[in-house]
Steps between C-alpha positions, in 0.01 A plus 500: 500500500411845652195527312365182638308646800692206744384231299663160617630370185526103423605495173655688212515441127655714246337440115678486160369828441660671837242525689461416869222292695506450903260278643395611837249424789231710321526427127783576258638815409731636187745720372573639152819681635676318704356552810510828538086481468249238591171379353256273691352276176354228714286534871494170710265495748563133546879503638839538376677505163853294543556369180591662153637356184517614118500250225516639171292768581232343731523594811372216784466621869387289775372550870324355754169468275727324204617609170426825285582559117535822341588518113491887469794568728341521787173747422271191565537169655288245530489172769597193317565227753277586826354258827160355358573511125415203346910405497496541894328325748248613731585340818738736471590816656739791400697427175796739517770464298767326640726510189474596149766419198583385191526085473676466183244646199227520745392719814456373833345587786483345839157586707482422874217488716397389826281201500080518656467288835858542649674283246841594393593765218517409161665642208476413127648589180340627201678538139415757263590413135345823322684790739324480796044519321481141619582262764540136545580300831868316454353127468148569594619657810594173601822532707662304808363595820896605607428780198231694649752758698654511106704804537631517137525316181804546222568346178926335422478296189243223482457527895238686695622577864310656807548564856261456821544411865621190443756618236616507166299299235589369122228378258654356165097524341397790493356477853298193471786387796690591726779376742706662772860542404633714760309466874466828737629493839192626754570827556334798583339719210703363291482469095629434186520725217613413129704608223532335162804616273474247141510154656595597877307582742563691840354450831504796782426390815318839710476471838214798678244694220 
């Protein structure tokens, strides 16, 4: 990473082709040759990069404005799930990406923000069916109220499963409902993270950032 001037780097994705792509605070940069030289292909002005994922050739990056698409790896990218888009709602405010995935055939992406009026954050999750060009809110972005700290979302068979504060959730439609299968102690900073492997699924419990 030499030839990233001190760049803080969030995220890191390596494409089929072999090259490299760090999401940082001030856009996303790339190398051709293994890092031994570094390209700034995208500018953000409006905060930091932290997530990066290929599918297939796409690549998706999210930050604290939402979600980016770039189909020509990486030479252009283009916002494709932003705050104030007709998918989002404008009583909003932020929309970073709190997680971005793959949910079985689809993409998924979950967007925070912090609610107008001092009302408590809310996150939703939007599913991409066509490699990240469109969105769609999971049920009409119609989730229980113990979802909106929704940390992640994972796919094990015919189950959907996701974690906030209150702990780990299972939804056997597609998201239409939920119920809490596995509380979480208060604690301090402290999360859930998932895994799914065929039809398990594995829960991390992080205590700090």
């Amino acid at each position: 990473s030499q030839g990233l001037n001190g760049q803080v780097i969030h995220s890191i994705a390596e494409t089929q082709g072999g090259a490299l792509f760090v999401g940082c605070d001030k856009g996303i940069y790339k190398s051709a040759d293994y890092g031994k030289t570094w390209e700034q292909v995208f500018s953000s002005t409006s905060g930091a990069i932290t997530k990066l994922i290929e599918i297939n050739g796409v690549l998706i990056a999210g930050g604290n404005r939402g979600v980016m698409r770039s189909t020509d790896n990486g030479a252009h990218w283009d916002w494709v799930l932003t705050n104030g888009g007709a998918q989002w709602d404008w009583s909003l405010k932020g929309g970073h990406a709190v997680h971005i995935g793959m949910l079985g055939d689809n993409m998924a992406a979950i967007l925070g923000a912090e609610t107008q009026f001092g009302r408590q954050p809310r996150n939703r999750v939007f599913i991409s069916s066509d490699q990240g060009a469109t969105w769609e809110a999971l049920n009409g972005g119609k989730l229980p109220t113990a979802l909106n700290s929704m940390y992640d979302i994972e796919q094990a068979g015919e189950y959907l499963f996701s974690t906030s504060d209150a702990g780990v959730f299972r939804s056997a439609d597609q998201g239409k409902t939920w119920e809490l299968i596995q509380p979480l102690d208060a604690g301090a900073a402290t999360f859930i993270r998932l895994t799914a492997s065929g039809n398990r699924i594995f829960a991390l419990r992080i205590t700090g950032c």
